[in-house]
N, C-alpha and C positions, 0 to 999 in steps of 0.2 A: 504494500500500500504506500502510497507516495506523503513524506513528509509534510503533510501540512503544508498543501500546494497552494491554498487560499492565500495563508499569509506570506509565500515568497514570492510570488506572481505579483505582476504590475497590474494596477487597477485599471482593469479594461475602459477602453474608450470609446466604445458601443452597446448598444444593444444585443445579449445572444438569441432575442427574441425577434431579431431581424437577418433575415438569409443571406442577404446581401450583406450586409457589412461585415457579418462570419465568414462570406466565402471570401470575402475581400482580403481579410487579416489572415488568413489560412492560405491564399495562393502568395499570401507574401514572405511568408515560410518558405525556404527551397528545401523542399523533402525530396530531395531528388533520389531513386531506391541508391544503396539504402540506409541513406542518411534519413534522420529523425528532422532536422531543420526548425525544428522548436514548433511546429505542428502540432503532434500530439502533447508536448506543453498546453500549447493555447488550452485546444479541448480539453486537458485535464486541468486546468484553472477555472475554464467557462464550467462545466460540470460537476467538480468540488465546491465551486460555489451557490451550486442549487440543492447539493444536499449530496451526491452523488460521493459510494465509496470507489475509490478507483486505483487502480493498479494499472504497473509499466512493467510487467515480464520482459526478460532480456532472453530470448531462444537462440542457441549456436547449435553448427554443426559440422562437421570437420570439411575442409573444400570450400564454404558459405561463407557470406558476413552475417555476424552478432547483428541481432535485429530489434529493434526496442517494438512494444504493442501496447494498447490501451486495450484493459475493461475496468467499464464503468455500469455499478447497478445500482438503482435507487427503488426502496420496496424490498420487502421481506416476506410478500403473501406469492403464492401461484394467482396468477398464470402470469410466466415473465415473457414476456414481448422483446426480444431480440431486434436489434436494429447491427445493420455489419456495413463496413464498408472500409478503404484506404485511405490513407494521408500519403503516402510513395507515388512520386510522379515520375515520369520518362525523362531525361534528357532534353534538354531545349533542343539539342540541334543544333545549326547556324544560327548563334544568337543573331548576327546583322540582318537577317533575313526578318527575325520579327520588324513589326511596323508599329508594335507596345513592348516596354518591358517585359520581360516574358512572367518577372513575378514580383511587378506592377500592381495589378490586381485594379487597372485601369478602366473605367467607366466611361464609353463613351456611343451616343444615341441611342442608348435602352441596353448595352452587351457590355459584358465583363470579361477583360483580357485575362489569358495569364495561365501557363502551366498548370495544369490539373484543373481547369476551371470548368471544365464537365466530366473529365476523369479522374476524381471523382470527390471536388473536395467539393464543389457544392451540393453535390448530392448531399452527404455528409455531413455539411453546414445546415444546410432543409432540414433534415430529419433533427440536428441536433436542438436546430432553434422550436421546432413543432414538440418536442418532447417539451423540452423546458418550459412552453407555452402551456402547454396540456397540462404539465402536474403541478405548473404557480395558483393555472386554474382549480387544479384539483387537487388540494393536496394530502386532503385524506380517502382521496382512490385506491380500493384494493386492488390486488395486480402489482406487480411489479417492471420495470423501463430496465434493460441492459444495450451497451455498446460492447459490440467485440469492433475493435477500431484497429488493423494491421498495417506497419509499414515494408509489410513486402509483398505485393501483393503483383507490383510491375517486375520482380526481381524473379528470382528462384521458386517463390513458393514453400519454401520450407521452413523457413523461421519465422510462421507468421498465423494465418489463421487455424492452417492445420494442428499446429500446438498451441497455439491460445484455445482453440476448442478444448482441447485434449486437458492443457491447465485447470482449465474453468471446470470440468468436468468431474478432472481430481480432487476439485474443493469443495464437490458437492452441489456443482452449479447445476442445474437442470431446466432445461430449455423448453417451450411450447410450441410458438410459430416466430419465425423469424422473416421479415424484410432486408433485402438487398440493394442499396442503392447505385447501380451501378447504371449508368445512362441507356437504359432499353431504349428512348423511341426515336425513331428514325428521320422524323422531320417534325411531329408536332406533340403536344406532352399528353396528347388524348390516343397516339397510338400502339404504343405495345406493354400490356405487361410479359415477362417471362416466365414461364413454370419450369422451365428444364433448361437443359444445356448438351449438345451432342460430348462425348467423347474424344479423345485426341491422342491416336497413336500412330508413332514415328517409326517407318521402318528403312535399313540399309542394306541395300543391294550391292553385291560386288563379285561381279563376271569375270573368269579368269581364261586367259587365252594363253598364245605362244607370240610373243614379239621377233618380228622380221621384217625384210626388205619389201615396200610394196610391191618389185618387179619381182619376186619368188613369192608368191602367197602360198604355195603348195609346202613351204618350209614352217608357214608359219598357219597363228589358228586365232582372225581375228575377232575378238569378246563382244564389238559392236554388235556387229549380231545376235549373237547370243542377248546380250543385253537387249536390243529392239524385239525381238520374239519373247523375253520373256515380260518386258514393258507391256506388251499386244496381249499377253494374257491378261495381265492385272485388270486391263482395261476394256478388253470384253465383252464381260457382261457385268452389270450391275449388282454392286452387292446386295442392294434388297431393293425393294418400291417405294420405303416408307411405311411410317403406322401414322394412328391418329393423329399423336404430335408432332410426328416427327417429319421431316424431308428423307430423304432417301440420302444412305452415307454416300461420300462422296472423295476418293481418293486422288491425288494429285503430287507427280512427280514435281520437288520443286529443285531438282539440281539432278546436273548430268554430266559427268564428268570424265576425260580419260588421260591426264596431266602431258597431253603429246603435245610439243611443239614442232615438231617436224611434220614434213608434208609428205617424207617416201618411207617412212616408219609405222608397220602397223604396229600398235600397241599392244600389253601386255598384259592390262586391266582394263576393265571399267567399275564405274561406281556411277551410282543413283540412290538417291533420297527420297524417298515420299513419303507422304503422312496422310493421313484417313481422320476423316472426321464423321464419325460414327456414330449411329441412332442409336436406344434400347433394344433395337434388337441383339444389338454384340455386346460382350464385355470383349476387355482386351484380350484376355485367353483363346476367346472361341472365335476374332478376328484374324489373329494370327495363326491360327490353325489353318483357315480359310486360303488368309495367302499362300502361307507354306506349301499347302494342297495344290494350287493353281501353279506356284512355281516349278513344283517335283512335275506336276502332269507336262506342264511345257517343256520343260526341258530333256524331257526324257534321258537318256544316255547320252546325249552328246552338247549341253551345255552343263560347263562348271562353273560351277555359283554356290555362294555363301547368302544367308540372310539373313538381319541378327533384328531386334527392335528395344527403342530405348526403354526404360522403366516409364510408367505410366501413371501417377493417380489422377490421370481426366477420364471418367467414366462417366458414359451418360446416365442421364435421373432423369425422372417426372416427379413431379409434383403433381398429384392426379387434381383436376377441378373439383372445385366442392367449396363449401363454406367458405373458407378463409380465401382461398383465388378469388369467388366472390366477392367478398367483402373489400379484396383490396381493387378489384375490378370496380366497383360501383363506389368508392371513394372517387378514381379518377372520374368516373363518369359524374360523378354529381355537384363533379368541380370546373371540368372541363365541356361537359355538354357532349360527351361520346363516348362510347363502350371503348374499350381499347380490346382490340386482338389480344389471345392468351398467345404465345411463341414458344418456340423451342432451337430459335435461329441461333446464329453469330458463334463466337468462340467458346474458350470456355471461362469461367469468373471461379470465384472460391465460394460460391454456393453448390459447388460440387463437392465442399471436405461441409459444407454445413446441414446440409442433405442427412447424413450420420446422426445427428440428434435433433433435428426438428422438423416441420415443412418447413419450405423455403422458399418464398416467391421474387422477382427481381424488379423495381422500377424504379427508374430517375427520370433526369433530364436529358433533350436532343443531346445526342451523341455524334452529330458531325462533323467537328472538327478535333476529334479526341486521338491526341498523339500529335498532333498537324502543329505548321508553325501558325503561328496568333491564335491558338487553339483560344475556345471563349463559351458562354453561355449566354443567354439573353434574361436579363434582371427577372422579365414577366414569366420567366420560367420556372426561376425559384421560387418564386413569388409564389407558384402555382402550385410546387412541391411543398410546401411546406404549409400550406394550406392542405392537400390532402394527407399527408401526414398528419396533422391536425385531425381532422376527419376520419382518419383510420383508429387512429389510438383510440378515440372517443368511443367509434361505435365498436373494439375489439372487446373491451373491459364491459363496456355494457354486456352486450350479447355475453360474453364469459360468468358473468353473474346474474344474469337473468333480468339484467332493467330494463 
């Protein structure tokens, strides 16, 4: 638990009851992964000071950087309402190339500049200022408000929310339905929430041949082919059609390579990389089977090939619809004036290690310019998050206790 973070924190100079000025003072933190950047300071000053017990676990692993993490819970009764999300932002890039500081956190004609500023601190900053909103208003509300708050969430992945769960878990923590802020909608904040996340596994291919003289090929045994025939398998036939949620997985070579510089040299190797972004229908196990399957039948006896695949924990989930999808479905709508699509699109987020102890549903703010240089948000968006956050908390603890 952090030292009496009230009294060594600077007396805030906003509102945390306003989204904008939080995201403001939070993109002016460079949490660049996987630096801390005084980030999860702020929020654990802004949340200490509303009553909030909160911890800064430090998680290492051999090969990784030490990673600092926030949780923060306020409430001692069930049902605890989980809010997740990052303070770890990308790399500016070519800072010259920005046209704003990049962590500015500059306002200009209704949009807010600045590194991480829909990926994903204003999410973060919404949801923080809608809690604090909700339990000033309410403060002998049963129920309980937790942040799992990770600053590696653009990095590795491993010192971060998957052992924050794991911590929180060991201390007795016990989770109900958790919110993901991570910027689901695509152009406008009325359209997508997410219930699931495909899967994400890497596989390496590496063709092995005989190197010689192009004008003797008969000396030699060149792997490009090999390699092109067993590519032609991969891609085939389709690994499935799709289910309810899901899109149909979808594989893609994203490198091909044979390190030849010469032009009368057939080579000795090749190598290819691909990666599969996969439905419910597979886990990793029963996907790579599949390739392996397709590989051994192509190749029959006369291509040699290796194929290995990296370690995985992106597995796809559903969150199957029901009440709580609901519930957060018909927040946006009753804020926005549109159902938003349920999804199972995009990459994958770390509601795939929170999936393990609670449902887990995913919404923020437009996500278009996230990672890009002048990446930004538009004020009316937070505006808008943080309001239905508002709105969700309210009607979650009602319904959970029967008012």
């Amino acid at each position: 638990m952090t030292n009496d973070p009230a009294a060594s924190a600077p007396t805030l100079a906003f509102d945390p009851t306003d989204p904008v000025a939080l995201t403001q003072a939070l993109v002016r933190r460079a949490s660049v992964t996987p630096q801390e950047g005084g980030a999860l300071a702020l929020l654990d000053s802004v949340l200490a000071a509303e009553g909030y017990e909160v911890h800064r676990p430090v998680f290492s692993e051999p090969g990784t950087p030490d990673v600092e993490n926030l949780y923060a819970r306020i409430g001692s009764e069930a049902p605890v309402f989980v809010i997740a999300g990052h303070t770890d932002v990308v790399p500016v890039g070519d800072e010259a190339a920005w046209t704003r500081a990049p962590f500015g956190g500059t306002i200009e004609d209704g949009v807010l500049y600045g590194r991480g500023a829909c990926d994903m601190k204003g999410g973060v900053a919404a949801m923080v200022a809608a809690a604090i909103r909700y339990r000033r208003a309410n403060p002998d509300a049963p129920g309980s408000i937790a942040f799992l708050i990770t600053g590696d969430e653009e990095g590795p992945a491993v010192n971060g929310t998957v052992k924050l769960l794991a911590w929180a878990h060991e201390r007795g923590e016990r989770f109900d339905h958790c919110i993901l802020g991570e910027p689901t909608n695509p152009a406008a904040m009325s359209d997508m929430v997410k219930i699931g996340r495909r899967g994400s596994l890497t596989g390496k291919l590496t063709v092995q041949g005989t190197q010689g003289h192009v004008g003797y090929p008969h000396l030699a045994d060149n792997p490009i082919r090999g390699m092109v025939r067993l590519l032609a398998a991969l891609d085939a036939t389709p690994l499935d059609t799709g289910t309810d949620h899901f899109d149909p997985s979808n594989l893609e070579v994203t490198t091909l390579d044979v390190g030849n510089a010469a032009t009368n040299v057939i080579p000795a190797q090749a190598k290819a990389v691909f990666n599969i972004r996969f439905n419910d229908v597979w886990t990793p196990e029963t996907l790579a089977a599949e390739i392996e399957r397709r590989l051994r039948e192509a190749a029959g006896n006369t291509v040699r090939y290796e194929v290995g695949f990296q370690p995985t924990n992106a597995v796809a989930f559903l969150t199957e619809p029901g009440p709580f999808v609901n519930m957060v479905a018909d927040a946006v709508a009753a804020e926005t004036g549109k159902r938003p699509a349920l999804s199972t699109t995009g990459g994958t987020s770390d509601a795939r290690f929170i999936k393990s102890y609670c449902p887990v549903v995913e919404y923020g703010v437009v996500g278009k310019t996230m990672h890009q240089i002048d990446e930004c948000v538009a004020v009316a968006d937070l505006v808008a998050l943080e309001r239905i956050t508002h709105r969700l908390l309210g009607t979650y603890f009602a319904a959970q206790h029967g008012a």
